[in-house]
MIKE-751964 format. One record per atom (N, C-alpha, C): x, y, z; residue in one letter. Coordinates in pm, whole numbers, plus 50000, padded with zeros to 5 digits. Example, Ala and Ser with C-alpha at 12.3 -4.5 7.8 and 13.67 -1.06 7.14 Angstrom:
<rs>
513194943150780a;512304955050780a;513204967050780a;512854977550708s;513674989450714s;512905000350787s;
</rs>
This chain:
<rs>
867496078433451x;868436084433355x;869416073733309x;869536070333154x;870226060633134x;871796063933130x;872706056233183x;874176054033189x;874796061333122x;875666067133095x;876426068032976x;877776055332965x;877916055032804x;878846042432784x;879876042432810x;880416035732927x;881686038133015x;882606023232956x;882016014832929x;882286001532803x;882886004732712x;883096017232668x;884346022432599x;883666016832365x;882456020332426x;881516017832282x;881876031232199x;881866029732090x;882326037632027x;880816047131940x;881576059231977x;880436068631997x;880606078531888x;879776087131850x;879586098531733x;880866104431767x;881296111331870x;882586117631955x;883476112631916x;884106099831921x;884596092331864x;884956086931737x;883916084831645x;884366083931485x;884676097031392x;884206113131513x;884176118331472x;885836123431464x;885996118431581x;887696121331617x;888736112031551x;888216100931492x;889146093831415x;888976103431233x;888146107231274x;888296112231086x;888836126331101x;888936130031204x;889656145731206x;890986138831237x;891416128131259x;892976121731257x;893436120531143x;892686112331045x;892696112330937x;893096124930860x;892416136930868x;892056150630854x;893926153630894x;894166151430949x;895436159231070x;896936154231000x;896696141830946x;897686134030884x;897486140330719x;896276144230670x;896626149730507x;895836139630461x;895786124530511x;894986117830393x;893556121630328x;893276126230415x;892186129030329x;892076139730243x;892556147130234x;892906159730166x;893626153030015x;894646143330048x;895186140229935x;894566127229902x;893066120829930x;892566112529854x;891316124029794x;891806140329809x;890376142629732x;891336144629585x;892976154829625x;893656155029524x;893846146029429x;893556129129450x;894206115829386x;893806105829431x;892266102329441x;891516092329455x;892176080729451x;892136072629554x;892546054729554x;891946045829620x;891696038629715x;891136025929766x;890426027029860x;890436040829954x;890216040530082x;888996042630069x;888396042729949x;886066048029946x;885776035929867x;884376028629931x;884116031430048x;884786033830146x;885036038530288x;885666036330395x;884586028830555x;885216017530595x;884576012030675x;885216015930786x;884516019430891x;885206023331004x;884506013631130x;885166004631184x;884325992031280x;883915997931419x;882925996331458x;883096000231568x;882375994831709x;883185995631810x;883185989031937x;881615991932005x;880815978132000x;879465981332069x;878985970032153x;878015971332252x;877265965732322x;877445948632338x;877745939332429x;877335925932415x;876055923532447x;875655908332414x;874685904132512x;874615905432584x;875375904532665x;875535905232805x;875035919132854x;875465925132796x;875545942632841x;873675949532836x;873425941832688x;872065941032648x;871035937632803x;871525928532859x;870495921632933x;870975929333080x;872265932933127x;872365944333246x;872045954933183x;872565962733089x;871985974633101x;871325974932948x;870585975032961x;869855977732797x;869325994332775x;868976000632854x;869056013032833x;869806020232763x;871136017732845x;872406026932809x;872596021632642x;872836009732652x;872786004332500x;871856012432405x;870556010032462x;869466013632339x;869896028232323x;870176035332419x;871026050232417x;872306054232301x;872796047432361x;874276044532234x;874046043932084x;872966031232102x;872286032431953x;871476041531874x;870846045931928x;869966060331892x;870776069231825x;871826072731933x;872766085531886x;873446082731749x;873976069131744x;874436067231638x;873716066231474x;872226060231494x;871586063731403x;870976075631381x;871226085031470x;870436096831455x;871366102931372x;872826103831415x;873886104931295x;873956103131155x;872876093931084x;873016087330979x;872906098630878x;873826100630774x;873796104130657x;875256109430597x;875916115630666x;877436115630605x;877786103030589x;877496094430679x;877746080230672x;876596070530695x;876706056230644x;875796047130677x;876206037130802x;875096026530816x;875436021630940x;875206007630881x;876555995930891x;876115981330867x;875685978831046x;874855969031076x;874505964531186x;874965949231192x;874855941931333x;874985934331351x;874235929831444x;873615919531438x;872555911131529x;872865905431677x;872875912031782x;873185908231914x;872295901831979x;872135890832090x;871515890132193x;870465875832110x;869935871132027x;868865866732001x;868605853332074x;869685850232149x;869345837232243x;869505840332353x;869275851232448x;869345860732555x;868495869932532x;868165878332543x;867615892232552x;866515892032413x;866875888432303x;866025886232187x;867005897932099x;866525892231951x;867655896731888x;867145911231854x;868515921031871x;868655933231841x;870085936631770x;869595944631649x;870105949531581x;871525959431592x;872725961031662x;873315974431666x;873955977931581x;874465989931572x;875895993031525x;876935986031492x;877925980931352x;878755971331368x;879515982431330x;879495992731223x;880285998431164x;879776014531095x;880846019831042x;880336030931004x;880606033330860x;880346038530782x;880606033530613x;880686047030580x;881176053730536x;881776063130436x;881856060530289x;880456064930201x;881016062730070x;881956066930015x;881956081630018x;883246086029948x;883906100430053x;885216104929986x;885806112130076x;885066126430134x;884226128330030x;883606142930030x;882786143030161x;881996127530227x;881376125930309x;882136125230429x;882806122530403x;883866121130551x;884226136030592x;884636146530471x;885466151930530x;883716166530550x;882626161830483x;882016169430536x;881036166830670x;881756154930729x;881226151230866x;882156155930991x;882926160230970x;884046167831037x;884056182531007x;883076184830873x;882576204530899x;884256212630810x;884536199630730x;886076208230604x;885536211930504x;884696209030445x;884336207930305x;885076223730291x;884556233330305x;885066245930280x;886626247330259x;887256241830426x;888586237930330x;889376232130232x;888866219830273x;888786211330133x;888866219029960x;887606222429991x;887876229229825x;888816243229815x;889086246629905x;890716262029912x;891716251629862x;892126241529932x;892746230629885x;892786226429772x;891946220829690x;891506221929545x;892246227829495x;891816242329512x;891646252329416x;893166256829451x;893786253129540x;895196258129571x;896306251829480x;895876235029529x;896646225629423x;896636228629280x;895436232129278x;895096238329084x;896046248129051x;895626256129166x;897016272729064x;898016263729117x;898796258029145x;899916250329205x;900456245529089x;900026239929078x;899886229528929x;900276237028784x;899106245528763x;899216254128675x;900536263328668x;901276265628755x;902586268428726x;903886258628693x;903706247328762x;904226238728706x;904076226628739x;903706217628692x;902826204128739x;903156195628812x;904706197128831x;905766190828946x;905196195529071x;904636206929097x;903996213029238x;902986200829293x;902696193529183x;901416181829262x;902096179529382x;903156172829328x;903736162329424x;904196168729497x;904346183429549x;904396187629673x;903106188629750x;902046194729648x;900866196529758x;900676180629801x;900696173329746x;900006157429812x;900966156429927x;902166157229912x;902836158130028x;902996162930186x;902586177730135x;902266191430221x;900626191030230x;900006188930264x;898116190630210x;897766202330307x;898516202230463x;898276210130548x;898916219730511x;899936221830493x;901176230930488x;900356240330360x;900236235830276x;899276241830161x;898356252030212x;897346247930324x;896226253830361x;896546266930406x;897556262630525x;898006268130621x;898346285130524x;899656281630412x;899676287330409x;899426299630288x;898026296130210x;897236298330098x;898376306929977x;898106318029953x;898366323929856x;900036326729846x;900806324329977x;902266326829993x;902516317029897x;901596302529954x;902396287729884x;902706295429668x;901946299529665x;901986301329524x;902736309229505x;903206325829609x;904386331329554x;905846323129597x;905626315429683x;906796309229689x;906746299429567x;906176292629506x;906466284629401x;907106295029303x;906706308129343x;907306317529164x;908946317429233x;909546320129355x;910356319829356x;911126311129348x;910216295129383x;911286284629350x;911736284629200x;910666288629074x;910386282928999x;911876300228923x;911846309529026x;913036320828957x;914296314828949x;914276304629113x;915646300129140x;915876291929015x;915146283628962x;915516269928884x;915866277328745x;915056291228734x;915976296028607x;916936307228592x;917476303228725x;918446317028757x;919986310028853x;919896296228821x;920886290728934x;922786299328922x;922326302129097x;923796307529173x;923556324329098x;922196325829132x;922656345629098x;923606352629126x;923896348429237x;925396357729268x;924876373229330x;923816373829367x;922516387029439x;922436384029574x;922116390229658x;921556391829800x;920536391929741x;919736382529852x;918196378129886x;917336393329847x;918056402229921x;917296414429913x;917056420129771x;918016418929700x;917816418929521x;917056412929449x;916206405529525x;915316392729418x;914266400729389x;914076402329231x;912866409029172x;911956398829138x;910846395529233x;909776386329217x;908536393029289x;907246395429150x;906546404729263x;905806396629416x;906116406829538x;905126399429613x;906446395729738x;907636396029611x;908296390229724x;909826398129814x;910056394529939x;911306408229968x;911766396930092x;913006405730138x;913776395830251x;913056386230346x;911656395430417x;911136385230531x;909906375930470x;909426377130369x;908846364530291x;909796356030278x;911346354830223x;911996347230189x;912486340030372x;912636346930442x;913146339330572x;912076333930651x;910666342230600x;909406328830659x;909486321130616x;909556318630438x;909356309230390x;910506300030334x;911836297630366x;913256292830298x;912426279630299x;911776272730415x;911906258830446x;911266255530301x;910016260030289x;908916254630143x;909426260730063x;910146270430031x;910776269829895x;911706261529886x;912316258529952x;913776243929905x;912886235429892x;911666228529959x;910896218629958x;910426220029829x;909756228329733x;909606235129620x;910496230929518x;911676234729548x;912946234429441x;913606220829438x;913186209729503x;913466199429514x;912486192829413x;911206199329446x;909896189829326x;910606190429228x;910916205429164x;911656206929019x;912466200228969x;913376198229091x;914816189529064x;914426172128963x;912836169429055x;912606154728993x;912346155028862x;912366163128819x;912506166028676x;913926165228624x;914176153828505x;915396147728442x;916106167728433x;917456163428494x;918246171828464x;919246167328400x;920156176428285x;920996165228230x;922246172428281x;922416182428356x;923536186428433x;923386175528611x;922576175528584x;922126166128775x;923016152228776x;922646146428586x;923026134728564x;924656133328506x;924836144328493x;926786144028482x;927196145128602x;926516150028727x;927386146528885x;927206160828905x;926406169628858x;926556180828927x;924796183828945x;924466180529088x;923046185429125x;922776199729143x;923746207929116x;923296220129153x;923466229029295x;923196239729324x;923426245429484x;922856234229567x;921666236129525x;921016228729647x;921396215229696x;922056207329638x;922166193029662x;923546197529714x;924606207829652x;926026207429730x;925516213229845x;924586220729879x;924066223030038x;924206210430139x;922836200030049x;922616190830147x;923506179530157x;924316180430077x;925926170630091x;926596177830197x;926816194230229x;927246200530349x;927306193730469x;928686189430568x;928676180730654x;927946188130765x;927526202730753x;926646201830882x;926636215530885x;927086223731046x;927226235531070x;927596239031191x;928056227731236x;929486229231331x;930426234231308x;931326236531459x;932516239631412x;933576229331330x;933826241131225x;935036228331140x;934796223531053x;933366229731017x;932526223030852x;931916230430806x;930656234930743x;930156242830707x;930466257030797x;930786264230626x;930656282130750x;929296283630720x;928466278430671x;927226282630671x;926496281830767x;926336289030878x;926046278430985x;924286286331041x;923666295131000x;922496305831013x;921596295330902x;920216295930893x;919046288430808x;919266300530720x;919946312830710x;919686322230607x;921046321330547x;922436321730614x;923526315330587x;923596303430428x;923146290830503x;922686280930443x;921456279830337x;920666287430331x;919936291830201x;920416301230090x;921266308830109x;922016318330037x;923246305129964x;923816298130051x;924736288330004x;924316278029904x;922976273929911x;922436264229892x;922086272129728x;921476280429697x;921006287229623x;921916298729522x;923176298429567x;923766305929493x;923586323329509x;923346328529629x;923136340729661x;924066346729741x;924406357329763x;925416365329868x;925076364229960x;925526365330050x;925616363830230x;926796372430272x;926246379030354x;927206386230452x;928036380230487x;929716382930546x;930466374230566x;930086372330711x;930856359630786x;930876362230906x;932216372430993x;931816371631134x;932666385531158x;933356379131238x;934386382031348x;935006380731410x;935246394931529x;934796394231621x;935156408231695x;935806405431819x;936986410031828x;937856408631966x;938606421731991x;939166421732115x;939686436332166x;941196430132202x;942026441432158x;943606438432208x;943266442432369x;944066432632437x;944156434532619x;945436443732594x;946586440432572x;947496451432556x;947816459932510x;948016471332601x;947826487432525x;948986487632443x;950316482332433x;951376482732339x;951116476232209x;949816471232191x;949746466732062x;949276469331970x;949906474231889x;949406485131822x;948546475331646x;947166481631640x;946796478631461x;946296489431416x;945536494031434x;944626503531375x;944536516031493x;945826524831499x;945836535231609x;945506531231725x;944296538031778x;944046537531922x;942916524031946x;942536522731798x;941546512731835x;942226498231872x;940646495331992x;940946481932063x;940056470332032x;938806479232029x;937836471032043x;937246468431855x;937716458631745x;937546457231662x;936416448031604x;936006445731474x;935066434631403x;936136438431281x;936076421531228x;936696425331068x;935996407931026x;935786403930889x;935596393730893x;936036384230914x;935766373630866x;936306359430942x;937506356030849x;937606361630729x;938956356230611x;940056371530653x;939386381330680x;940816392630725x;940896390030831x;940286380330942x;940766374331071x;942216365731070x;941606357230977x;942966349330954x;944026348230841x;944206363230847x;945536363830781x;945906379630874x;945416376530990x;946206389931093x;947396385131161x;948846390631149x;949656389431222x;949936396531343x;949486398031426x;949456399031564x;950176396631693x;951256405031764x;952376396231841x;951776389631957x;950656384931954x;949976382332034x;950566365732074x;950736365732201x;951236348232283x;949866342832343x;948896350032393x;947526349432466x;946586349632414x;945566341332391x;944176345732313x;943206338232398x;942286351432434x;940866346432569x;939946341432459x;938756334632505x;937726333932393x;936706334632503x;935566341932530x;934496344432569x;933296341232542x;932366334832573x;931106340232557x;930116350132580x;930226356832692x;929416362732757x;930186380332722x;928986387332617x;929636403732595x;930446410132682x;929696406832849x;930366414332910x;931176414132964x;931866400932991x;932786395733019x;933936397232912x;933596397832819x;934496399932682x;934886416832669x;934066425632696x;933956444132717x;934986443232842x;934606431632992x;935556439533110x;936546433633162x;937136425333045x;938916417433084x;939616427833116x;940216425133176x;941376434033222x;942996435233110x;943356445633121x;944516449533022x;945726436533063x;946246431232989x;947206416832983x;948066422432891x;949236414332897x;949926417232808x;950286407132674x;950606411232588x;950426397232449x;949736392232436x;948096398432448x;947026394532545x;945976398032436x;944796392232359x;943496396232267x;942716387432330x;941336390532358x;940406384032386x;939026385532196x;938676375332234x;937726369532117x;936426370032157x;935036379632079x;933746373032137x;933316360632107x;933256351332114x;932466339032085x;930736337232049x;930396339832155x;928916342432141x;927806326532099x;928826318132194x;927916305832205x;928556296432064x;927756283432017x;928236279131911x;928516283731773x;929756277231733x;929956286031598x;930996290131576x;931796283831604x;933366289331588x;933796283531490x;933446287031373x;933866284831238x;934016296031181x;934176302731207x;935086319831189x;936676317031242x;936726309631337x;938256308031352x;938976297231263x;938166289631186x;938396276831198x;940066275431056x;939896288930986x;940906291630917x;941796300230938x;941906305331106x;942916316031149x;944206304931243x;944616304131087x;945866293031141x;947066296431212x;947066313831262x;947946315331375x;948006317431466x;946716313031500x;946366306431673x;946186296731702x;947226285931625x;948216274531648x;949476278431754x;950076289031712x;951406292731745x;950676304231892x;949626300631922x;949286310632070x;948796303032161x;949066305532310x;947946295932387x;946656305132349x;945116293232350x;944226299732316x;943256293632489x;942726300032514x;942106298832663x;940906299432640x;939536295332672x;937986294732640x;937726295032806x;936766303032810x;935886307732890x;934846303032873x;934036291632928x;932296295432837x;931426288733003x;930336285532971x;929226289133081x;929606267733140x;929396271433259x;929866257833338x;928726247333366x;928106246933202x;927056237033182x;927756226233111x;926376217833064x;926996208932960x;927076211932799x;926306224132779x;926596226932660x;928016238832651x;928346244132775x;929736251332759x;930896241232737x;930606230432788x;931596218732788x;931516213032621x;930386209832557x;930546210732459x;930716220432330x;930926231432345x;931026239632260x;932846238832306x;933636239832425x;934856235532434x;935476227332337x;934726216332354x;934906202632272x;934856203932147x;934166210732039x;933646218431931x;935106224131855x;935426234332018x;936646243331950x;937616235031916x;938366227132026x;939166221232036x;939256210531887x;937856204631800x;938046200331675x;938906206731568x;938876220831625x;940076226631497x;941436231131575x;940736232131696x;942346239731771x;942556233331910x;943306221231852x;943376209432017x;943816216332104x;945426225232116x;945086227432236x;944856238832293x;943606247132287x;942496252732365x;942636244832532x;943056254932594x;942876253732733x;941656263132788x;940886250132903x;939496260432978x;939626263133067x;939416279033109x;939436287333209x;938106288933274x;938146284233435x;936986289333510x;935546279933512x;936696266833452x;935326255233383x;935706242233478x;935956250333616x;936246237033731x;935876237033827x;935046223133912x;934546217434012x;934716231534134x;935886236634138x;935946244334235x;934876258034210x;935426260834108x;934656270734074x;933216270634052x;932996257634032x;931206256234028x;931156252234187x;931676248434238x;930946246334400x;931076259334474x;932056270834468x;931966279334517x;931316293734430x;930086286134382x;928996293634374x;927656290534318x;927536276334469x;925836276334472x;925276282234444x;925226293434531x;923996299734548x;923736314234399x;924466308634297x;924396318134177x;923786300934039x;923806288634113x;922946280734038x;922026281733955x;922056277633863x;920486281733802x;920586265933705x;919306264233606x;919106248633555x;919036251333421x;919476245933398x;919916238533243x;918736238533171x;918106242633117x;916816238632991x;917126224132920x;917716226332853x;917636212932759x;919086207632818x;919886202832934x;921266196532933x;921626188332807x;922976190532760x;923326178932627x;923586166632704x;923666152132583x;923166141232618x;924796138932591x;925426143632439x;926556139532395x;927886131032422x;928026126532375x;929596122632427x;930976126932332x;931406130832444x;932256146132404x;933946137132439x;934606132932336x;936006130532318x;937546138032351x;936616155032340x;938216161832342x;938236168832476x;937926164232573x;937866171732689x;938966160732769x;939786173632927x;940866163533006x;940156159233051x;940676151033128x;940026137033258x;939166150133372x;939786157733388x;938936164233486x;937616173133417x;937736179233314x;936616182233239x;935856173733238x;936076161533172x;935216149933143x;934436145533285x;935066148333349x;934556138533505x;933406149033532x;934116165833489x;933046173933612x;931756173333507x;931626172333331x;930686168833234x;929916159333275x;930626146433312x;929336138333308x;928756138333466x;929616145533534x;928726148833663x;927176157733641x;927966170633549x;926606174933532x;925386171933473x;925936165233362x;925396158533274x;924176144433310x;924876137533428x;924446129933541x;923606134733701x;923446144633649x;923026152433801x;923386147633914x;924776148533902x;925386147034062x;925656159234160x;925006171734083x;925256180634145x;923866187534226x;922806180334143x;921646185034140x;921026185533960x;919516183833987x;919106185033890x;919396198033744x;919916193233652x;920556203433538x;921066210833596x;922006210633666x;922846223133742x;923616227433615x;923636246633680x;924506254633539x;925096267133664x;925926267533627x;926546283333619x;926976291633528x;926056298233484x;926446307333380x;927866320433425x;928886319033300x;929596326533331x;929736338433401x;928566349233368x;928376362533405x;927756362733553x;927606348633591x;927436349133746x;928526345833832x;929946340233750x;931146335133875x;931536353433880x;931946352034044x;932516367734147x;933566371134018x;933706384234008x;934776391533928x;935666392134011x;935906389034126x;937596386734206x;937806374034168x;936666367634181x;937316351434181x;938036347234044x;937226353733906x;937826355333792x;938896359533763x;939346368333829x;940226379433780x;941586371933866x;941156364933990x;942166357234045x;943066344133923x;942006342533883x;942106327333794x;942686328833704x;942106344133624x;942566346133492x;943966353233528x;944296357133605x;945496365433651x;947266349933654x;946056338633703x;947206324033679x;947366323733573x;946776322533479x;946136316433367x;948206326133305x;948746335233334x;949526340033251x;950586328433206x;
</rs>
């Protein structure tokens, strides 16, 4: 039984897997869209020495077989081995691809291939700027057939409808309604960008439009963009309504009176900050339930937080004039979302976010998924130290304590200083 080629010769398996790479990257898809240099295509490939000829000639003559038995999507140049040793034999030097149609029907696409075609075509046919997305996208196209084309109608609504001033849910385009638009935001901006390369003569007085004041947007941190949701930021980008953001916190003190008996409120993020409130204390939370079971304080509101994103506060400029206290989970991303706040409201003091409190409760440990890498500026010397401890696994690998696991005495002790 002859060998198999452990010589690392390059085999049907093999060229077949370099052209489904090819395949994987789009080129070939977009040399059927826009023919250029690559046909013929020579593909070289690794075969047999003399040497190998004269130990094992079997396995060789094996190798070779398979590869000519292959012959017809592609051809085979040879090269002359052995003729002053073994006597001269012919192998495999290379693999030749006339044109793309052969390649990609040696890998078993052709079928896709032409959906592709025929995709780019209606693509096109709506507006010819779409080329230069499908050559771009070739997969993305396939993937996602007949949407790609209603999303082009909606790019192509946006470009003659800029800043509707509508919720997403208002868009009369047939085919299309809210959760088409939030599968698809990414390829329609990708879409509305082709258009853009088209001479605008408003683009060229300094005004690109939503979309470009989007991607000038410094981000969606705290302290910059309130857009901070991919649906947020498509509504912004595009000139559409968006829900505001909210703000929901509960007065701790029963003497404080806003709205009768109610405690537990939401109002948005712009009637947030213009509330006058005799409030001296403000908690900020992450964790619901911890935020639902503070205890009654006096001059006292607690805030939900709800992880990053505190750009709802970032214009409630009279919690300057309050201590503001943060609560958040005794990882490295609670440490940075601290750091976050503190960009609009330095001094934010952290509660329950210390060495003590993470050592006296091992055994409520749990690990970090992704720990942040960051380097974080607005934190004290002791924050900072117990950060890059964790951050450093000096405690153990991604060590976390999530808030809703420190003891409710031990809290209630802390937060009870905290007055």
């Amino acid at each position: 039984m002859p060998k198999q080629p452990a010589q690392g010769w390059t085999t049907v398996a093999d060229l077949r897997a370099q052209s489904l790479k090819s395949w994987g990257s789009g080129a070939l898809l977009r040399e059927v869209l826009e023919p250029g240099v690559l046909y013929p295509r020579r593909r070289p490939l690794k075969r047999p020495t003399a040497g190998t000829l004269r130990s094992d000639y079997a396995a060789a003559s094996a190798w070779a077989a398979e590869l000519f038995g292959a012959v017809g999507p592609f051809s085979l140049e040879t090269a002359e081995v052995g003729r002053t040793t073994v006597g001269a034999n012919h192998l495999p030097a290379a693999a030749v691809f006339a044109a793309v149609e052969d390649e990609i029907g040696f890998i078993g696409k052709a079928k896709d291939a032409a959906r592709f075609v025929e995709l780019a075509g209606s693509l096109a046919s709506l507006h010819s700027l779409f080329r230069g997305w499908a050559l771009k996208r070739p997969l993305k196209l396939l993937e996602l057939g007949a949407d790609a084309l209603t999303a082009a109608r909606v790019a192509l609504w946006l470009q003659d409808n800029p800043g509707p001033g509508i919720y997403v849910r208002q868009l009369s385009v047939p085919g299309v309604h809210t959760k088409f638009i939030e599968n698809h935001r990414k390829v329609i901006d990708e879409l509305v960008t082709e258009l853009r390369a088209e001479p605008d003569p408003q683009a060229d007085a300094g005004n690109g439009g939503p979309l470009a004041d989007a991607q000038a947007s410094p981000g969606s941190l705290l302290g910059q963009s309130a857009a901070r949701t991919p649906a947020a930021r498509f509504a912004a980008a595009h000139g559409f309504l968006h829900p505001p953001e909210l703000v929901r916190f509960r007065l701790l003190d029963p003497g404080m009176a806003l709205l009768g008996q109610a405690r537990d409120l939401t109002v948005t993020a712009e009637a947030f900050s213009t509330l006058q409130l005799p409030a001296r204390t403000v908690m900020i939370t992450e964790n619901l339930v911890n935020f639902l079971a503070l205890p009654e304080r006096p001059d006292t509101l607690a805030i939900y937080g709800a992880g990053y994103g505190f750009s709802s506060l970032r214009d409630a400029g009279w919690l300057r004039n309050c201590e503001v206290l943060y609560w958040g989970d005794l990882d490295t991303h609670g440490f940075r979302i601290l750091d976050q706040l503190r960009a609009v409201h330095p001094h934010v003091a952290s509660v329950l976010m210390d060495e003590a409190t993470l050592l006296a409760h091992r055994d409520a440990w749990a690990s970090e998924p992704s720990p942040s890498k960051a380097v974080l500026s607005r934190l004290t010397p002791d924050e900072s130290a117990l950060y890059e401890g964790l951050r450093n696994d000096a405690f153990g690998t991604a060590v976390r304590l999530e808030q809703e696991l420190i003891r409710w005495d031990w809290a209630l002790e802390r937060f009870a200083v905290s007055r």
